[in-house]
GUPAKOL-231523 format. One record per residue (C-alpha): x, y, z; residue number from 1. Coordinates in Angstrom, 1 decimal, m for minus. Example, Ala and Ser with C-alpha at 12.3 -4.5 7.8 and 13.67 -1.06 7.14 Angstrom:
2
+--------+--------+--------+-----+
|   east |  north |     up | seq |
+--------+--------+--------+-----+
|   12.3 |   m4.5 |    7.8 |   1 |
|   13.7 |   m1.1 |    7.1 |   2 |
+--------+--------+--------+-----+
***
This chain:
263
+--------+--------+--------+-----+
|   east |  north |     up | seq |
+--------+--------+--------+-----+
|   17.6 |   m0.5 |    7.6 |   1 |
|   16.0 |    0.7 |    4.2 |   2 |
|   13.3 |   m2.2 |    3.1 |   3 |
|   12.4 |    0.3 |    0.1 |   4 |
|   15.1 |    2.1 |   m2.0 |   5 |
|   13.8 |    4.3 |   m5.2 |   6 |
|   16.9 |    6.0 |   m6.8 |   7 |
|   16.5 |    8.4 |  m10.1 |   8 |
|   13.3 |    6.0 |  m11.3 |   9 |
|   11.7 |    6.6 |  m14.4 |  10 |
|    9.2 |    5.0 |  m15.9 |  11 |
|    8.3 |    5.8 |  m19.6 |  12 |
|    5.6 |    4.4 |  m22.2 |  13 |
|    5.1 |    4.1 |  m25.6 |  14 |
|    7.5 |    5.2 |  m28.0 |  15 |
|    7.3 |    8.6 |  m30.1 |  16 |
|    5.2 |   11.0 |  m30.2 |  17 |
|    2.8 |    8.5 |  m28.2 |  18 |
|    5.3 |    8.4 |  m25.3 |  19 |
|    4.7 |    9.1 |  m22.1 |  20 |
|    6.6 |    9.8 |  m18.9 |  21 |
|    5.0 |    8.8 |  m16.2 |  22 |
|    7.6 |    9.2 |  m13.8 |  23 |
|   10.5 |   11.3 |  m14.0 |  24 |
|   13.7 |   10.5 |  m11.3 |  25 |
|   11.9 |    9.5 |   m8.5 |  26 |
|   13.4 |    9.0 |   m5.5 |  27 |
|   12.2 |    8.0 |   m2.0 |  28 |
|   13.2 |    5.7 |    1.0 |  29 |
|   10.9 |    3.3 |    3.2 |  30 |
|   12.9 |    2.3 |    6.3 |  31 |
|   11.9 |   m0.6 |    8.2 |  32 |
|    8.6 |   m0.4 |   10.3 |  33 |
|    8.3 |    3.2 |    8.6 |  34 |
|    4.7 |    4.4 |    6.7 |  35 |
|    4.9 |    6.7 |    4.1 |  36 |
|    2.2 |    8.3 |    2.3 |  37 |
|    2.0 |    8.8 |   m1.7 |  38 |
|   m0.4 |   11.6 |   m2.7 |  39 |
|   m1.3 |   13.9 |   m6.0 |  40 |
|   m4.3 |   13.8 |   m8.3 |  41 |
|   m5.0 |   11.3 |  m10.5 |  42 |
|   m2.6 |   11.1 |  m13.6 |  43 |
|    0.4 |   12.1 |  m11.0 |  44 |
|    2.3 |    8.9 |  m11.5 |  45 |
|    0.9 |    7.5 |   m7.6 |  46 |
|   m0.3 |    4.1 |   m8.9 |  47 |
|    3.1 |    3.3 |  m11.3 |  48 |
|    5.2 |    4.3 |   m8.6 |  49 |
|    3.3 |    1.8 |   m6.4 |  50 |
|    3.8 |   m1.0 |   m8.9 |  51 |
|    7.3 |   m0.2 |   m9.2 |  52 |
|    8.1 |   m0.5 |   m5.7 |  53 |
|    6.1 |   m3.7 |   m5.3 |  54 |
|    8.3 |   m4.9 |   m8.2 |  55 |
|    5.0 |   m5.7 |  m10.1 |  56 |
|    7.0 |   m3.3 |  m13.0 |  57 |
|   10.2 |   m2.3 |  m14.0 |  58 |
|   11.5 |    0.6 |  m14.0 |  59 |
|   12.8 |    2.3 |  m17.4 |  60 |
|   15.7 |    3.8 |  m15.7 |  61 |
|   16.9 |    4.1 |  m12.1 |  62 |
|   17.3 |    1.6 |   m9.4 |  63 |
|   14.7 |   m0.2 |   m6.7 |  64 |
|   16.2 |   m2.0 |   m3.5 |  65 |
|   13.9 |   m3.8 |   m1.7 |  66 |
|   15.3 |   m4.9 |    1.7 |  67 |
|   18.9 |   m3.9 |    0.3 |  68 |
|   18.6 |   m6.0 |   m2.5 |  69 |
|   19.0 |   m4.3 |   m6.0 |  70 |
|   16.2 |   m5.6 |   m8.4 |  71 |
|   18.0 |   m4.6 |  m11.2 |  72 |
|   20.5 |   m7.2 |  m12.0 |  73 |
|   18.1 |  m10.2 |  m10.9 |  74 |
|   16.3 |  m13.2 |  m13.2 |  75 |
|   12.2 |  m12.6 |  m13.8 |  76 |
|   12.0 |  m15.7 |  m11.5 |  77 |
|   14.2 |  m14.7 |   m8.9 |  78 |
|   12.4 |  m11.1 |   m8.8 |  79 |
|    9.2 |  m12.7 |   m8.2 |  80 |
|   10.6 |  m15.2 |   m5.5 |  81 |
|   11.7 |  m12.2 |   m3.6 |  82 |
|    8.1 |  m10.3 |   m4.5 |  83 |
|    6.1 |  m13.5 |   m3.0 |  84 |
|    8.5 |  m13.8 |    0.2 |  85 |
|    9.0 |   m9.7 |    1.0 |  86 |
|    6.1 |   m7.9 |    0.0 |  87 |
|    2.4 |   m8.2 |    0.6 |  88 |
|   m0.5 |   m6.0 |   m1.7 |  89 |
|   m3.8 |   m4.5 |   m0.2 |  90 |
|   m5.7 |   m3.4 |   m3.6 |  91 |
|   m8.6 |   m0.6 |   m3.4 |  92 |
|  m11.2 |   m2.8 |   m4.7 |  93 |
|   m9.6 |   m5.9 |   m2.6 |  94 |
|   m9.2 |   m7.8 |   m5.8 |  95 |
|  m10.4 |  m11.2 |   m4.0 |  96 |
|  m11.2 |  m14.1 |   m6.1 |  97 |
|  m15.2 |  m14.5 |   m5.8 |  98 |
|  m14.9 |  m18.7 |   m6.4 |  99 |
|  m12.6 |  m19.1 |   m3.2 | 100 |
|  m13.5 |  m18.8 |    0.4 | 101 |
|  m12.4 |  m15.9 |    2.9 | 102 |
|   m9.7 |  m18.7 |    4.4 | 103 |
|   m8.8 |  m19.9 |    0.4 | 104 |
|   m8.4 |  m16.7 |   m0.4 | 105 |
|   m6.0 |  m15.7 |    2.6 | 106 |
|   m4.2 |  m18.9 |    1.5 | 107 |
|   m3.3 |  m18.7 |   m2.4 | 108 |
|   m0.5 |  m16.9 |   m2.0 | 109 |
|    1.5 |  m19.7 |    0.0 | 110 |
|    0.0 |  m21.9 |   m2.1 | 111 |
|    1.5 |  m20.6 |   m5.2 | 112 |
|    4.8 |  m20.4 |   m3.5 | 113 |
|    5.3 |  m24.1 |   m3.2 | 114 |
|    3.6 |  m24.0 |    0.3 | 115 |
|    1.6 |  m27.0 |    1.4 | 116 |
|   m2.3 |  m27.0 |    1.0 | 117 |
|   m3.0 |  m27.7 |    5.1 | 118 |
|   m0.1 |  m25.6 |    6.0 | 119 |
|   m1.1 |  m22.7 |    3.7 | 120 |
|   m4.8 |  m23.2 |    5.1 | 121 |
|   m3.7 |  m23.3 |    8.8 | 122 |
|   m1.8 |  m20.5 |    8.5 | 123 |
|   m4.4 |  m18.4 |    6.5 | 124 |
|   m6.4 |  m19.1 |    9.7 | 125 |
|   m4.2 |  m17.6 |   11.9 | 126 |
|   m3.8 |  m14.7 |   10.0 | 127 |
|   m7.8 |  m14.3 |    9.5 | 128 |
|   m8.7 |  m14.5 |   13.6 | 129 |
|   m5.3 |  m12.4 |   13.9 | 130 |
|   m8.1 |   m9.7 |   12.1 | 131 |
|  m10.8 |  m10.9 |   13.8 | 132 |
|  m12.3 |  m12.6 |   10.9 | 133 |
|  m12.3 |  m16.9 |   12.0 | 134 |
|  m15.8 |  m17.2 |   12.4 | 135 |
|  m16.2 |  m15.8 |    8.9 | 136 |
|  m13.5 |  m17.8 |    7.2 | 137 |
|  m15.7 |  m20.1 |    5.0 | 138 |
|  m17.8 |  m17.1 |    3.7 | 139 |
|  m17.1 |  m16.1 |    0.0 | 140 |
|  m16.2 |  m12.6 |   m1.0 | 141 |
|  m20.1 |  m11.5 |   m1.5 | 142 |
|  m21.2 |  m12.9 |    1.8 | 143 |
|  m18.9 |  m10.0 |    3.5 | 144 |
|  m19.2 |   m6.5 |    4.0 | 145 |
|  m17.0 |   m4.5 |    2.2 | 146 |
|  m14.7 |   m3.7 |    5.8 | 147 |
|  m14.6 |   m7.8 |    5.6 | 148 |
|  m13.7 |   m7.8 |    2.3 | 149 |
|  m11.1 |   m5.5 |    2.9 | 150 |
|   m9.5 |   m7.1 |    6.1 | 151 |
|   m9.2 |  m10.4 |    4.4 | 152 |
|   m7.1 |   m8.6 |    1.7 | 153 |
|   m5.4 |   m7.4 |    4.4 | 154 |
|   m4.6 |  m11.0 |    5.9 | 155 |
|   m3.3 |  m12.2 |    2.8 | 156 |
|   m1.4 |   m9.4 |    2.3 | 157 |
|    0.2 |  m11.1 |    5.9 | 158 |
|    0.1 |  m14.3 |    5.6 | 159 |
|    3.4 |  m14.0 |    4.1 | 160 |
|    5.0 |  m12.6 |    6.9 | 161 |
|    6.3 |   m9.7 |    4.3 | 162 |
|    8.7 |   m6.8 |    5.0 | 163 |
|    6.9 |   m4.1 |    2.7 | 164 |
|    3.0 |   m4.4 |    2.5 | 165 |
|    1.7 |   m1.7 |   m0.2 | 166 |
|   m1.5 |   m0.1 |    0.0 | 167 |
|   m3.7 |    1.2 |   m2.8 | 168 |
|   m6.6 |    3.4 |   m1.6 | 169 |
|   m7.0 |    1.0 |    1.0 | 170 |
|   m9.9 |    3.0 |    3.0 | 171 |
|  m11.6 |    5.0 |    0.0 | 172 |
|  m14.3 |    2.3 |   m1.1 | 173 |
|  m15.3 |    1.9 |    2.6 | 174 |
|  m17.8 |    4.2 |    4.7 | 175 |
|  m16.1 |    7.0 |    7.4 | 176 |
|  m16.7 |    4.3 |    9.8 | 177 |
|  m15.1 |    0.7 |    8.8 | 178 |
|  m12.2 |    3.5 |    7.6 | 179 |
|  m11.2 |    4.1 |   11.6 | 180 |
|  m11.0 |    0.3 |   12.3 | 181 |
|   m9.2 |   m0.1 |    9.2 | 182 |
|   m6.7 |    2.7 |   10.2 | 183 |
|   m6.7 |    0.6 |   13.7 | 184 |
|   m5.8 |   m1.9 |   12.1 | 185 |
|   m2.7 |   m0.7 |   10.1 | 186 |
|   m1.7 |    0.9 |   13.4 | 187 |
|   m1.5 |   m2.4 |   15.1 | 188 |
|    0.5 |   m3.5 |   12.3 | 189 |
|    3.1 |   m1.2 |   12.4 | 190 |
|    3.3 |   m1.0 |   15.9 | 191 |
|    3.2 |   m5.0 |   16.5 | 192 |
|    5.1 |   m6.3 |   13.1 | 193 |
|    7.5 |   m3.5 |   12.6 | 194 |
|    6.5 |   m3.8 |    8.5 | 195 |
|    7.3 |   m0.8 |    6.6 | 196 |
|    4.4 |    0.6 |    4.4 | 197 |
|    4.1 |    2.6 |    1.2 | 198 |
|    0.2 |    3.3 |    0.7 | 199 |
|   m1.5 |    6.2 |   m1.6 | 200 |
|   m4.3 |    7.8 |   m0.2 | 201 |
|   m6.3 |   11.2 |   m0.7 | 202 |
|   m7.4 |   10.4 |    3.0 | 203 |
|   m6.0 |   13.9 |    4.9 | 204 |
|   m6.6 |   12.5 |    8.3 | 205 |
|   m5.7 |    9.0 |    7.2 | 206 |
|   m1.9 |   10.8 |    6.5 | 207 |
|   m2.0 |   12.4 |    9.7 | 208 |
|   m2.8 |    9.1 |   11.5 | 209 |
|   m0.6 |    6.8 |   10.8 | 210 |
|    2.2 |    8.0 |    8.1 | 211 |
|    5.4 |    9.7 |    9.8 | 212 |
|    6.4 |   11.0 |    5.7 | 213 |
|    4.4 |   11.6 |    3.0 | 214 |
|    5.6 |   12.1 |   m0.8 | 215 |
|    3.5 |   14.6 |   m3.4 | 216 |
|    3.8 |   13.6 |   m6.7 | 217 |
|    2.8 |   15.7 |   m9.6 | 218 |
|    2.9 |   14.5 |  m13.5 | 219 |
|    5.2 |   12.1 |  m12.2 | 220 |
|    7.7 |   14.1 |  m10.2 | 221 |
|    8.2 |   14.7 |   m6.8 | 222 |
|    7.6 |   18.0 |   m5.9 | 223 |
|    7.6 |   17.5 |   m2.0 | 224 |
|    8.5 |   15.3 |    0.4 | 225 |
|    9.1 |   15.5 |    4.0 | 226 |
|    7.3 |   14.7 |    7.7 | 227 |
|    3.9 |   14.6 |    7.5 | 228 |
|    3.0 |   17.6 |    9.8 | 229 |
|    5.7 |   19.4 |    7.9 | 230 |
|    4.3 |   19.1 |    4.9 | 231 |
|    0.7 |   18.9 |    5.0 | 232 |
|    0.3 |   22.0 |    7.9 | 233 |
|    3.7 |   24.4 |    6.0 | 234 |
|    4.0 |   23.4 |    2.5 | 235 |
|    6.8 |   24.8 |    0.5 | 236 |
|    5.9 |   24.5 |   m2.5 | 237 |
|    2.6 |   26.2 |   m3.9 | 238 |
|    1.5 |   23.3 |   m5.8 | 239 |
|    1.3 |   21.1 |   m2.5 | 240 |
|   m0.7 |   24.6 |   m0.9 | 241 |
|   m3.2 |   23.9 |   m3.1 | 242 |
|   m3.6 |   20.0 |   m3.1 | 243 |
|   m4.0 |   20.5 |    0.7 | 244 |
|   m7.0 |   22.8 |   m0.3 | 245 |
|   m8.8 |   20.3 |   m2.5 | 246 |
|   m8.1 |   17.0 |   m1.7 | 247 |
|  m11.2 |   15.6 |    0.6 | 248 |
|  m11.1 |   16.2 |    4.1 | 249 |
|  m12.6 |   12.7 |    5.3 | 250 |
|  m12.3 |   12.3 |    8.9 | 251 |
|  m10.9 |    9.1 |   10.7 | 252 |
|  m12.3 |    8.1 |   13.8 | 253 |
|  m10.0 |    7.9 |   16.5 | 254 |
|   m8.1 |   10.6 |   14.8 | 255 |
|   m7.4 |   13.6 |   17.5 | 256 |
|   m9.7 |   16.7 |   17.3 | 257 |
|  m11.6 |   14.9 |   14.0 | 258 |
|  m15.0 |   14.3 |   13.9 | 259 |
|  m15.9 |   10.6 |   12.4 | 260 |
|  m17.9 |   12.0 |    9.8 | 261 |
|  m17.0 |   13.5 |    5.8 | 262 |
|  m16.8 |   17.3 |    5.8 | 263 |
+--------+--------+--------+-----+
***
């Protein structure tokens, strides 16, 4: 089953000469329990794209399916009833609020859906000593490490039980070594939840790790897209050559015949 569908999306803003395209008939699928990997340098469209398929944004034109319903035709309040019950968000800079409490923080998002406040809080719980975090559940946001930080975005991501979680630079604001037991982590996921995952990344060996496709986007088009080892070891188009040249090389731990240390 398809959990993401992206057919012919564009996204366009401003009006006149002050418009911009940032994407330009994008298409891609996410089947269930699939990862796929969103890469190109910055201005490429990577983060819009995300946005759009986390139904945060509309698209200008083209259609978004997410778990094989179209977005399209539904109310503002519907679409977000289906965004806070199917998909989950892991941000680069975690994007936790600094007033609530590793555990409050897991919980808001039940909360806000109508949840309970003891159910939401027992079941943030859960989802923190799922990630190994219950001893640090009544620590706020500047009493954790930034790995901590990160793995309680990760649980409330979760705690919704979603379908799609999507990832922003989820390992780039974190040293080579809290990356590996965050890519751990996501592997567990997949392999335990069966959620399907859309995540941008400049992480070489992250892509390699855990994503079976990945997607190259430049000013907003796709220019590739294909399996991972397909793409990233024989490129067919020269623009993707070259990305694979510059893009940093940071090494995963627990990545095969990778050093856990930046080249």
């Amino acid at each position: 089953m398809s959990m993401l569908e992206m057919r012919d999306v564009s996204k366009i803003y401003g009006h006149g000469a002050a418009q911009v395209t940032a994407l330009d008939e994008v298409s891609l699928t996410v089947e269930a329990g699939a990862m796929v990997a969103v890469m190109g340098p910055s201005g490429s469209g990577k983060s819009t794209l995300l946005t759009i398929a986390g139904s945060l944004e509309d698209p200008t034109l083209g259609e978004v399916r997410i778990g094989g319903t179209s977005l399209g035709s539904m109310s503002r309040n519907d679409k977000a009833r289906l965004r806070r019950r199917t998909v989950g968000y892991v941000f680069q800079d975690f994007n936790l609020l600094a007033g609530l409490t590793a555990a409050e923080n897991v919980a808001l998002p039940l909360e806000l859906d109508g949840t309970p406040a003891r159910t939401a809080r027992t079941a943030g719980l859960r989802a923190l000593e799922e990630l190994g975090l219950a001893a640090r559940a009544s620590r706020y946001p500047d009493e954790l490490s930034g790995g901590e930080r990160q793995r309680v975005a990760i649980a409330r991501a979760l705690v919704v039980e979603p379908d799609l979680l999507v990832c922003d630079e989820v390992t780039s604001a974190l040293d080579v070594s809290v990356q590996a037991v965050i890519v751990e982590l996501l592997r567990g996921l997949q392999s335990e939840h069966r959620i399907a995952m859309i995540f941008i990344t400049h992480n070489l060996a992250l892509v390699r790790s855990i994503a079976q496709s990945v997607v190259v986007l430049r000013d907003g088009v796709v220019v590739e897209s294909g399996p991972v080892g397909q793409v990233l070891d024989r490129p067919a188009d020269p623009y993707t050559a070259r990305l694979m040249q510059d893009v940093p090389k940071l090494a995963v731990a627990g990545t095969p015949g990778q050093p856990a240390r930046p080249r």
